[in-house]
DRENBAFI-573325 format. One record per residue (C-alpha): x, y, z; residue number from 0; residue in one letter. Coordinates in nm, 2 decimals, always signed. Layout:
X, Y, Z, NUM, A
...
***
This chain:
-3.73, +18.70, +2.54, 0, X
-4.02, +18.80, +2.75, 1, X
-4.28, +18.57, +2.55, 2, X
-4.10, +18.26, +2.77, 3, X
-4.25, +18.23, +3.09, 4, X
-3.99, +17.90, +3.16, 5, X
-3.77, +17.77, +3.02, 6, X
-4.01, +17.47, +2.96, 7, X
-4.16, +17.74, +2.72, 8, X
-3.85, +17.80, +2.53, 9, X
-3.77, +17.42, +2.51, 10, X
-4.11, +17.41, +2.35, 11, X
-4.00, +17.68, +2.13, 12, X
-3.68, +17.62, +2.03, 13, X
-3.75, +17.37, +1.82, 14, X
-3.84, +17.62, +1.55, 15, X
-3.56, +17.77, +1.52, 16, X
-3.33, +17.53, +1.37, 17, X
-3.43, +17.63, +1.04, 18, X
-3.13, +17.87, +1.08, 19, X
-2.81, +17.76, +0.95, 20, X
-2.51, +17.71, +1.16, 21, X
-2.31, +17.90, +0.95, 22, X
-2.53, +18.28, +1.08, 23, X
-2.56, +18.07, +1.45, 24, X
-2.18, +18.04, +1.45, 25, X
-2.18, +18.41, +1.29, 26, X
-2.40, +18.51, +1.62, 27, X
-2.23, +18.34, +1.91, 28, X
-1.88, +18.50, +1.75, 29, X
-2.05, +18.83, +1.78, 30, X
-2.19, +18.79, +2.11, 31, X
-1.83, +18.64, +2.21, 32, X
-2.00, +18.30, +2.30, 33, X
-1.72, +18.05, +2.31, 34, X
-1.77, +17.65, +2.46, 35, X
-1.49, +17.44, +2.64, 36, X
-1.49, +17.10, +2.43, 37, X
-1.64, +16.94, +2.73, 38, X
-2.01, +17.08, +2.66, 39, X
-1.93, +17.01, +2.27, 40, X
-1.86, +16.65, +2.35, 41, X
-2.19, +16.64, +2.54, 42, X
-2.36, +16.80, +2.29, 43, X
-2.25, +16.57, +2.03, 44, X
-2.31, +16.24, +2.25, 45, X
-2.66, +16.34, +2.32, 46, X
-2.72, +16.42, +1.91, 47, X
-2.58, +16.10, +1.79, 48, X
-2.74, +15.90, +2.09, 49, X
-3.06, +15.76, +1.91, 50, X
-2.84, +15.70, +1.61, 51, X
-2.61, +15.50, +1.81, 52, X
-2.86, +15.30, +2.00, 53, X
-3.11, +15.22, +1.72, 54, X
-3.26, +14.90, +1.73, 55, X
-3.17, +14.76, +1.40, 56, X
-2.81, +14.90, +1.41, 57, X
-2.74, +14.83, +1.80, 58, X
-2.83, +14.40, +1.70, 59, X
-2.56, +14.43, +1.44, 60, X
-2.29, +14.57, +1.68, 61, X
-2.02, +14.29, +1.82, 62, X
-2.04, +14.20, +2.15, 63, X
-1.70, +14.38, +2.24, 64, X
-1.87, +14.68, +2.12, 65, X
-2.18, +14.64, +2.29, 66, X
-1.97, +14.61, +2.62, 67, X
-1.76, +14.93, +2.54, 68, X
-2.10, +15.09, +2.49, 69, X
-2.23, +15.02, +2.84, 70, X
-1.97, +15.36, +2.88, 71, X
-2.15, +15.59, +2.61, 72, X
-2.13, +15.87, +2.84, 73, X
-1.80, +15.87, +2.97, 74, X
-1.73, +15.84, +2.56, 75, X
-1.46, +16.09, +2.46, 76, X
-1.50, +16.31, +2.14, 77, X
-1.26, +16.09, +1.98, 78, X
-1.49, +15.78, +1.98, 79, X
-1.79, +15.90, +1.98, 80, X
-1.63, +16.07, +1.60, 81, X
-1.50, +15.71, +1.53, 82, X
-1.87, +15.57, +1.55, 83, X
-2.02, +15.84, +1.32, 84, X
-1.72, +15.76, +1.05, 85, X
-1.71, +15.38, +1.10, 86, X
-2.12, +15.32, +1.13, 87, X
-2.21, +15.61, +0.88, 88, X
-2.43, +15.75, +1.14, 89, X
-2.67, +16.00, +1.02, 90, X
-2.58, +16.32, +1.18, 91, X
-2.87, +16.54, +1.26, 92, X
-2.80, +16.86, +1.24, 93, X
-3.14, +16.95, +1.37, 94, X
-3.08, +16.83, +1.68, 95, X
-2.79, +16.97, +1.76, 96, X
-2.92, +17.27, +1.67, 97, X
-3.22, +17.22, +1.92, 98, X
-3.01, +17.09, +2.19, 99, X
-2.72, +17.38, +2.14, 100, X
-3.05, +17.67, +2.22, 101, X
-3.16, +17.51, +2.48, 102, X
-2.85, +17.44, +2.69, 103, X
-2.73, +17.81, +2.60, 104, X
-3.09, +17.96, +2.74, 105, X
-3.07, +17.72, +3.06, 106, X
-2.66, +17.88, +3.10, 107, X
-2.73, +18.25, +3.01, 108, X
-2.57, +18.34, +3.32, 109, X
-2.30, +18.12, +3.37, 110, X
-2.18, +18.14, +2.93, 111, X
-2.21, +18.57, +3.01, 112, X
-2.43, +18.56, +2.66, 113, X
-2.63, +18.90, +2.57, 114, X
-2.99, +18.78, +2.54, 115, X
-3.00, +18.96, +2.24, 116, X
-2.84, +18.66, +2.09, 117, X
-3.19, +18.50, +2.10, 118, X
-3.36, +18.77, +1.93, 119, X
-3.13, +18.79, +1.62, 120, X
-3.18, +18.39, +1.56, 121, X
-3.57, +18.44, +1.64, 122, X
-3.52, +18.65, +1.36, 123, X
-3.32, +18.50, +1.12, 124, X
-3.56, +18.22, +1.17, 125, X
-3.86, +18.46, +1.05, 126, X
-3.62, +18.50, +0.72, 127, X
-3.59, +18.12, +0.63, 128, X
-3.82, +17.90, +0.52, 129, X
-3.88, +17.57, +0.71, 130, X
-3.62, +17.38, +0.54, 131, X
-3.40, +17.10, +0.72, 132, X
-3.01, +17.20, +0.65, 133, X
-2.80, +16.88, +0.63, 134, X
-2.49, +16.87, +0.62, 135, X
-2.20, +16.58, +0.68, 136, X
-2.01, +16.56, +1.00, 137, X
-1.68, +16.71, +0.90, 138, X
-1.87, +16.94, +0.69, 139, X
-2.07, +17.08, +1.05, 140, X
-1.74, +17.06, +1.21, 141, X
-1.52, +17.27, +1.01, 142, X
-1.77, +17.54, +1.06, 143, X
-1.87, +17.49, +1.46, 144, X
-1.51, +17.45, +1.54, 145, X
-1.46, +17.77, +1.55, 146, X
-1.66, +17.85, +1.86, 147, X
-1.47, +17.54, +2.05, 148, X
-1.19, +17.58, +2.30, 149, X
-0.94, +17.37, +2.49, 150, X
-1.02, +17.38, +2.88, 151, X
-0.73, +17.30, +3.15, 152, X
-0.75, +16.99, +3.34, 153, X
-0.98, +16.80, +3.01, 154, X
-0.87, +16.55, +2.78, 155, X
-1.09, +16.52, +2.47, 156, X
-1.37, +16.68, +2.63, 157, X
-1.33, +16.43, +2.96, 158, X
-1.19, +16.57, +3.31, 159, X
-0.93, +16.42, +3.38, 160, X
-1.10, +16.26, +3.66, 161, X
-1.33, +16.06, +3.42, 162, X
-1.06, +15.89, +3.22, 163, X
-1.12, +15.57, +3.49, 164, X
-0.99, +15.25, +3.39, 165, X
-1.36, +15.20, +3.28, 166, X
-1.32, +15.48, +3.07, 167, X
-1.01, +15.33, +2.92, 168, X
-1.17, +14.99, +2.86, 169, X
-1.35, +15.17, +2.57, 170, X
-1.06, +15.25, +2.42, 171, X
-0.80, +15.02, +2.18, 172, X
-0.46, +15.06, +2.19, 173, X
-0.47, +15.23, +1.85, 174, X
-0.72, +15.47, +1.98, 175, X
-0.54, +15.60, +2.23, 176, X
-0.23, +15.62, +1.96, 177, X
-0.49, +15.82, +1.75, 178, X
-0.60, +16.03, +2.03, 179, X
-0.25, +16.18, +2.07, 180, X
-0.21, +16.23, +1.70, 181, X
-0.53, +16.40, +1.74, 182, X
-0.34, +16.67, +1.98, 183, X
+0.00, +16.64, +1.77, 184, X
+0.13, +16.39, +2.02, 185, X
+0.31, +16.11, +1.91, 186, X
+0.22, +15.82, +2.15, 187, X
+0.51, +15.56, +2.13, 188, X
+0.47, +15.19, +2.23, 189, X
+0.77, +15.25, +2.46, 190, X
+0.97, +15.50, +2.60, 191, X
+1.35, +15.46, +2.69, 192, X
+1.51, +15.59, +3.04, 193, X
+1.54, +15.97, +2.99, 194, X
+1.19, +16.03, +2.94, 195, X
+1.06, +15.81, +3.17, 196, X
+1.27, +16.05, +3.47, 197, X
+1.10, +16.36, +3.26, 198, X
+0.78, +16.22, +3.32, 199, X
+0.83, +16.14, +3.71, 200, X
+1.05, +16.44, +3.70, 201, X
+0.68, +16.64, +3.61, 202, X
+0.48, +16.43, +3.83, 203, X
+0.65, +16.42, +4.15, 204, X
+0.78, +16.78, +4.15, 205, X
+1.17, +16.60, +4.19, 206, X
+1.46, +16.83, +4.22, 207, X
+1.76, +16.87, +4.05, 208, X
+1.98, +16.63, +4.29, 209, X
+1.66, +16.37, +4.28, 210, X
+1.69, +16.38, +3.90, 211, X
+2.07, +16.30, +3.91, 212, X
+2.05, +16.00, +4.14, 213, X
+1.74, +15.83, +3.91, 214, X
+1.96, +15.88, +3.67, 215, X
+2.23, +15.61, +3.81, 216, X
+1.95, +15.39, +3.84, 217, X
+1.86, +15.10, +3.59, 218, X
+1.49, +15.16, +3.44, 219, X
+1.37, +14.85, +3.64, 220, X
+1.45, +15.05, +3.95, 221, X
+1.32, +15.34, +3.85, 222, X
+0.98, +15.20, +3.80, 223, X
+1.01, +15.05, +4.18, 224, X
+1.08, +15.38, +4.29, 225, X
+0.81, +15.51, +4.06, 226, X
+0.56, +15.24, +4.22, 227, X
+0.66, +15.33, +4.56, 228, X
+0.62, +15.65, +4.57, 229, X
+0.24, +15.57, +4.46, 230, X
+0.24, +15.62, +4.08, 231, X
+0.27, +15.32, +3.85, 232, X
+0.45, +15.36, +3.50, 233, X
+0.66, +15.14, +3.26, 234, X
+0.88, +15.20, +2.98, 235, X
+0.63, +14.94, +2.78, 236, X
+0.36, +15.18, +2.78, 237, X
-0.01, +15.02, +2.87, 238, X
-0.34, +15.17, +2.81, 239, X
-0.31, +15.36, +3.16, 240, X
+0.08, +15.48, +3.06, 241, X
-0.05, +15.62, +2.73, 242, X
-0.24, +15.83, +2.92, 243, X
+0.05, +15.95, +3.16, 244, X
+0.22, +16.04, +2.87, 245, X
-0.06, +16.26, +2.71, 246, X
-0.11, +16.46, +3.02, 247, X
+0.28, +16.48, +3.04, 248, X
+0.26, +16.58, +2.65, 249, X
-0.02, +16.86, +2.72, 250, X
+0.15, +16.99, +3.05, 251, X
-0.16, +16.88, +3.27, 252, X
+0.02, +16.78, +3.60, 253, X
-0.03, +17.00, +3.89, 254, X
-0.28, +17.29, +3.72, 255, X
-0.56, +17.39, +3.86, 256, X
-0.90, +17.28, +3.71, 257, X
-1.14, +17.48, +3.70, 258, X
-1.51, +17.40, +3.84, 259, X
-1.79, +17.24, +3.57, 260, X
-2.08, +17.51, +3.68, 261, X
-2.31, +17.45, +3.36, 262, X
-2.67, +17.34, +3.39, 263, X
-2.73, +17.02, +3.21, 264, X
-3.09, +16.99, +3.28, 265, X
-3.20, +16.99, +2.90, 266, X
-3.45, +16.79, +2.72, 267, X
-3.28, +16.47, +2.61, 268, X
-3.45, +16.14, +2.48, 269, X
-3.24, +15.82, +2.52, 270, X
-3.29, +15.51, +2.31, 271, X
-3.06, +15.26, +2.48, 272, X
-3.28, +15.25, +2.76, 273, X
-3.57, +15.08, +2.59, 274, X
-3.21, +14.77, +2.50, 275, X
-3.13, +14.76, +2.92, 276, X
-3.34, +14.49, +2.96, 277, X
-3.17, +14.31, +2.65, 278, X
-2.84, +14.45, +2.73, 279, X
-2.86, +14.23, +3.08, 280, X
-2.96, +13.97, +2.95, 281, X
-2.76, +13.90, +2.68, 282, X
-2.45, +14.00, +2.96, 283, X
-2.58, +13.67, +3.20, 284, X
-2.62, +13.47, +2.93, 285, X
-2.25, +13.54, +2.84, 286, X
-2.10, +13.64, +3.18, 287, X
-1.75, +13.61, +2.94, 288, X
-1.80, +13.94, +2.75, 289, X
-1.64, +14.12, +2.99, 290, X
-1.34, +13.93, +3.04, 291, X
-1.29, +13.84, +2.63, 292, X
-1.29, +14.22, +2.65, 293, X
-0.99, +14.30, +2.87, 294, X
-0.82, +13.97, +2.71, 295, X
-0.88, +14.15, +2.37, 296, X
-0.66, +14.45, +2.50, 297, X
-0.41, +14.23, +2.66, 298, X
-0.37, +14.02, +2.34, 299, X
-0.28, +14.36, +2.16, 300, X
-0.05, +14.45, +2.41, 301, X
+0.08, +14.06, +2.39, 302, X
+0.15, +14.10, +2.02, 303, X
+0.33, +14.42, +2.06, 304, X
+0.62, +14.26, +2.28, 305, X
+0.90, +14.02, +2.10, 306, X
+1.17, +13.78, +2.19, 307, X
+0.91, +13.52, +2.34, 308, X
+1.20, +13.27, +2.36, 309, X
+1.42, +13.52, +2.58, 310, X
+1.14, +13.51, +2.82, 311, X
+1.10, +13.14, +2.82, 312, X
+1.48, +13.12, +2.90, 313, X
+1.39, +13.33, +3.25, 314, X
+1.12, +13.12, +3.32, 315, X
+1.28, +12.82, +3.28, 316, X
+1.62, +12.94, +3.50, 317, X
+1.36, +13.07, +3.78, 318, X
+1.22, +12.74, +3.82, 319, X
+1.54, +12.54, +3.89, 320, X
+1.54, +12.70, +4.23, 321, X
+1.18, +12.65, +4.36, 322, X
+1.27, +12.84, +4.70, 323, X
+1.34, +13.17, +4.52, 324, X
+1.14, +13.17, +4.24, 325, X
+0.84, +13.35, +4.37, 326, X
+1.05, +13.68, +4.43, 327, X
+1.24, +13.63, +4.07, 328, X
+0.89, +13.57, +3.83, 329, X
+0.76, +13.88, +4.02, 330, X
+1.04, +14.09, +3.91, 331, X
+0.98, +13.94, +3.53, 332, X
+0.62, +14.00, +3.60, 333, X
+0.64, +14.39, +3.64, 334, X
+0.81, +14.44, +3.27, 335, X
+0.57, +14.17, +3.12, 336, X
+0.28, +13.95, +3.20, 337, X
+0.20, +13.63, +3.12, 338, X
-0.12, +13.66, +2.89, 339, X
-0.38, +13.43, +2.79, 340, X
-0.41, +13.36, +2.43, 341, X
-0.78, +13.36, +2.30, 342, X
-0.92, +13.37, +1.95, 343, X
-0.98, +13.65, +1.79, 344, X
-1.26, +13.78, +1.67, 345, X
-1.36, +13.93, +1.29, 346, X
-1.45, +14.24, +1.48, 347, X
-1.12, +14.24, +1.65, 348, X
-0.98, +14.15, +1.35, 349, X
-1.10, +14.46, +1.15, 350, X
-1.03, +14.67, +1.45, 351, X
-0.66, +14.61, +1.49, 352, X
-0.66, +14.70, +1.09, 353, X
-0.82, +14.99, +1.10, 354, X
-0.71, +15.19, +1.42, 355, X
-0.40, +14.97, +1.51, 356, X
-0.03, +15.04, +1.32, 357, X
+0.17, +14.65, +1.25, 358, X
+0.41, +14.54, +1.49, 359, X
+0.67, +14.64, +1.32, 360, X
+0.53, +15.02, +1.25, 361, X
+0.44, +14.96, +1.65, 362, X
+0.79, +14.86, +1.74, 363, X
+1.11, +15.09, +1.62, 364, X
+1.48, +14.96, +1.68, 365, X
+1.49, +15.17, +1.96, 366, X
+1.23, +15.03, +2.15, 367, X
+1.36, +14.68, +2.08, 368, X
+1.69, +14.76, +2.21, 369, X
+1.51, +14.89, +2.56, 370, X
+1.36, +14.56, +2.55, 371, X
+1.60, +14.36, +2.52, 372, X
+1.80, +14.56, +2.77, 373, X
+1.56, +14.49, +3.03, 374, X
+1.47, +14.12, +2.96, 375, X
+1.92, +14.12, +2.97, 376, X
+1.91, +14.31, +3.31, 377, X
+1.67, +14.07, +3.48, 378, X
+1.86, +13.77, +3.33, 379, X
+2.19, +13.90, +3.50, 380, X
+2.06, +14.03, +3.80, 381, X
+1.86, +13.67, +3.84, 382, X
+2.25, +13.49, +3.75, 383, X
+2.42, +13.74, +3.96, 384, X
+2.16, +13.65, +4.27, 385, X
+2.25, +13.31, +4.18, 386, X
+2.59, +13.29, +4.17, 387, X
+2.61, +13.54, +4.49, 388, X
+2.40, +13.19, +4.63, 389, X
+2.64, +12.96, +4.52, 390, X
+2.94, +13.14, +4.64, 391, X
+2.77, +13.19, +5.01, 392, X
+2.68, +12.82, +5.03, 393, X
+3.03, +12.73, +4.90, 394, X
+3.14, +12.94, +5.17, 395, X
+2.92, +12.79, +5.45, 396, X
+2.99, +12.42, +5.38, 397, X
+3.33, +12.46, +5.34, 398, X
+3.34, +12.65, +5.74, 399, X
+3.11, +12.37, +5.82, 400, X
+3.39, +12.13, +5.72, 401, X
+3.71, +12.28, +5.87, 402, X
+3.53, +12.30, +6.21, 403, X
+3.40, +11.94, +6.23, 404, X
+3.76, +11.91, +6.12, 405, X
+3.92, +12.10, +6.41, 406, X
+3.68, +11.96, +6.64, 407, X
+3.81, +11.60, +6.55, 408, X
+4.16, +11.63, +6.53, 409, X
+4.13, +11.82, +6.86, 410, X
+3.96, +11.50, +6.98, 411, X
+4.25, +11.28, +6.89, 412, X
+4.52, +11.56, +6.97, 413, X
+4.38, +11.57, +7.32, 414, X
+4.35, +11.17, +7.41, 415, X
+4.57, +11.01, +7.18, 416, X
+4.86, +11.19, +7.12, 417, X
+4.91, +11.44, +7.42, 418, X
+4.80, +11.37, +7.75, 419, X
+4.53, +11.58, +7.82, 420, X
+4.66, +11.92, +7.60, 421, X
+4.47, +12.07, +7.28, 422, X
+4.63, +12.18, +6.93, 423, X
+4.82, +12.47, +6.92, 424, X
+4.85, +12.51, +7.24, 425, X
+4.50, +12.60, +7.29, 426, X
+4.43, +12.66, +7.70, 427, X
+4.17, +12.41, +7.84, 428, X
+3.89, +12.67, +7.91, 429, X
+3.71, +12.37, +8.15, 430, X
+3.97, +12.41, +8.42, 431, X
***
């Protein structure tokens, strides 16, 4: 280890090396107890398969929706960036990883605790093999690598929990996400009925046994108000953003502490997609719609997803007979489900809802229909009981209205007409 003055040096260096396979690396770091959080494996992998992602030829074939979801390659999670190497057949060079693993182990010596021996036993191993390229498949790679991998507290997929923004979501389908949690051996569902939604704000907000109990009285639509007051927004018709509540509810993230990201990242990395920036912006102002067709392309697969289209109708169409009210009703209708725009879809959407998205009716179990339909039947009887409670009280007004012009005339006539000067019911002249 001497012979590197800098780690420049051993950057130079390192690239020799990779003639050793990743069978006797993995062999090495197990002996030297070197062990990496899946954070720095999804890094590792994002920088491999950069070049491959972003390659001219490759990156003009891509959809525009893709292109888009791209502009977030590095807040990519391991999940997608695995889905582009099986659905593009990327090339995955195993040479590079190689290269890139060395060099960010040498710049983290310190902070990974590894024996710098470790560099001397694949210096040597590298003396023992001739300079041939191993290649191997992804999975292939995988099933041996994955063995030096480990879960960290606080990540999802390799992402801080932090970094899963709604522009980190935005690169994910529906069906991703779905996939993600099968990924974990969590079974994402479409829609969750009362009980687990308390669990989940039951784990969230820390509540108590007697704050349990009284969200249990409650109807689902008031538990999400008292979910969204109290500053955290879920629904029983789980969204992109719920689907992720109920992965960290799943892995038992809330309220653990995180620990700190102290790794050096200061390696040598190349990055095609910057050369396509310029091209990149200016296909995006020329087509200032990408973004938006985008976020309608999630909407419609949360659109298709929900049923009953003519129960809705019949809420819309009872809101709007009182004009006065019905900005208060449609935004109680809006909180279980929003109006969407319906746009054509296209062959890329098409193929992506086959491959990564289950039917509707796989989507959609008699359960969740029934929770539905239970809240699309709660809002149409609270709206009809709001409106009969209307009815009764102007009922009740008019007809007061009535018997006191009523008094107030025969009083009138009682008092000139057929006494002299005396009211009804011997009612004292409070004037005198």
């Amino acid at each position: 280890m001497s012979e590197f003055k800098s780690n420049q040096d051993f950057f130079d260096f390192s690239v020799n090396m990779v003639v050793v396979p990743i069978k006797d690396i993995v062999n090495r770091m197990i002996e030297h107890h070197v062990k990496l959080p899946l954070f720095i494996y999804r890094f590792l992998l994002k920088e491999t398969i950069r070049d491959e992602v972003f390659e001219t030829e490759r990156y003009e074939t891509y959809t525009d929706e893709l292109q888009y979801r791209l502009r977030n390659y590095d807040l990519h999670s391991i999940f997608l960036l695995e889905k582009l190497i099986h659905q593009y057949d990327l090339d995955f060079d195993l040479s590079k990883f190689k290269e890139l693993l060395f060099n960010f182990l040498y710049l983290n010596i310190e902070t990974t605790g590894i024996d710098r021996s470790f560099f001397d036993q694949i210096i040597e191993l590298k003396n023992k093999h001739d300079a041939n390229v191993e290649n191997l498949s992804y999975d292939s790679f995988y099933q041996i690598f994955e063995g030096v991998l480990y879960q960290t507290t606080g990540y999802i997929d390799g992402l801080r929990e932090g970094e899963w923004t709604d522009e980190t979501l935005s690169s994910h389908t529906l069906g991703d996400l779905k996939a993600l949690g099968q990924k974990y051996d969590i079974k994402v569902p479409r829609r969750i009925n009362k009980s687990r939604l308390i669990d989940i704000l039951a784990a969230k907000l820390k509540l108590n046994e007697e704050e349990i109990e009284n969200l249990s009285k409650k109807s689902i639509l008031d538990i999400e108000i008292y979910a969204k007051d109290k500053g955290f927004r879920i629904s029983t018709d789980l969204k992109k953003r719920d689907m992720l509540e109920f992965i960290k509810f799943s892995l038992g993230m809330y309220h653990k502490n995180i620990p700190n990201d102290e790794f050096d990242y200061d390696i040598p990395i190349s990055k095609l997609e910057e050369t396509l920036e310029e091209d990149i912006e200016e296909e995006l102002e020329e087509d200032i719609e990408i973004e938006e067709s985008t976020d309608m392309m999630d909407e419609v697969e949360e659109e298709k997803e929900l049923q009953d289209i003519n129960e809705e109708k019949i809420i819309e169409e009872e809101i709007s007979e009182d004009t006065q009210e019905k900005t208060k009703e449609v935004e109680e209708v809006r909180e279980v489900r929003k109006s969407k725009p319906i746009i054509k879809e296209s062959d890329d959407f098409d193929e992506d809802l086959s491959q990564n998205e289950l039917s509707d009716s796989e989507l959609l179990t008699e359960e969740e229909k029934e929770l539905l339909d239970e809240k699309i039947a709660y809002i149409i009887r609270r709206y009809h009981k709001k409106k009969k409670r209307r009815r009764v009280l102007k009922f009740v007004l008019l007809s007061l209205f009535v018997l006191i012009v009523a008094f107030a005339a025969y009083s009138y006539i009682h008092f000139h007409y057929i006494t002299d000067g005396e009211l009804p019911f011997n009612i004292p002249l409070f004037w005198k």
